[in-house]
N, C-alpha and C positions, 0 to 999 in steps of 0.2 A: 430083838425088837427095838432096842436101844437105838442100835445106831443105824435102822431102816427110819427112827421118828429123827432125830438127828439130821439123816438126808433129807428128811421131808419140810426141816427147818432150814435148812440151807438151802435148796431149791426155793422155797416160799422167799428168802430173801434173796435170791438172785433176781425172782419174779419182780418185786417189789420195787428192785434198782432198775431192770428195763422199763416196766411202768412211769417213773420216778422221770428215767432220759427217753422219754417217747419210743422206747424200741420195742416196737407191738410184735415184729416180724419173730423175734429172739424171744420175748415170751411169752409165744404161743408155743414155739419146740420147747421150753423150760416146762411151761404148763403141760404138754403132755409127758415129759418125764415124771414132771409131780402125779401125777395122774397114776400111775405105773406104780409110784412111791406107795400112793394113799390103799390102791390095790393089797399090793405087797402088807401092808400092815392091817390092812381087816381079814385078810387070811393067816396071819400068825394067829398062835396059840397065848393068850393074855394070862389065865390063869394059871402059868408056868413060871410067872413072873413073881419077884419077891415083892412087899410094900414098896419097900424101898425103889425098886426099879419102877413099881409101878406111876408112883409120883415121879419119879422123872418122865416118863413117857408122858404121862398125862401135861404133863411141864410143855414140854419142849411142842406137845401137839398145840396145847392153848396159842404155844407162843407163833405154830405156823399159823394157827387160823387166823389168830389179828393181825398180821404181815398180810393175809390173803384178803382180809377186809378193806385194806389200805390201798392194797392194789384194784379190789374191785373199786373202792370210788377215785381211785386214780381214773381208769377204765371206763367208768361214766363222766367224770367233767370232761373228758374228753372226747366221748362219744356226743356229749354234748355242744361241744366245741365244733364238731364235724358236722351235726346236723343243723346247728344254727348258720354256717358257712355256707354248706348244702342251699338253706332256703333263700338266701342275702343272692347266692347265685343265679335261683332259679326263677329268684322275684325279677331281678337287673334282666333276665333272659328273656321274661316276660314282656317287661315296658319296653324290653326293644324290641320286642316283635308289632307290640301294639301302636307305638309311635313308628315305627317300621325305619329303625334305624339303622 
């Protein structure tokens, strides 16, 4: 279980670095192996685990979600970025229709 939450730390920062260089394309096929990941670890058996191991697991999951968190408002200012683009487009599309330019 260790080192399925481990993978799932490491895919969440790979997420985080395409986020990070605009590479939506790349982490969305990362995102869905994270996906696979997070699967894979709510179907293991937890209770098999010692303290010890369990604290790291629980460790290492905290440390994907807040990479995941980073990426989603990565993810939003730039969604945001694209719809205000979007309207500055559709506005310019507008007045030249209407001054029929």
């Amino acid at each position: 279980m260790i080192d399925l939450a481990q993978e799932l730390l490491s895919l969440s920062q790979k997420m985080l670095s395409c986020a990070e260089n605009k590479e939506w394309q790349a982490l969305e096929t990362i995102q869905a192996k994270r996906l696979l990941s997070v699967q894979k670890l709510e179907a293991e058996e937890s209770k098999n685990l010692t303290k010890a191991e369990s604290e790291i697991v629980s460790r290492l999951l905290h440390e994907s979600r807040a990479l995941e968190k980073q990426c989603e408002q990565l993810a939003a200012i730039q969604r945001k970025s694209f719809i205000t683009e979007h309207s500055k487009i559709s506005k310019g599309k507008a007045m030249k229709k209407a001054y029929g330019a």
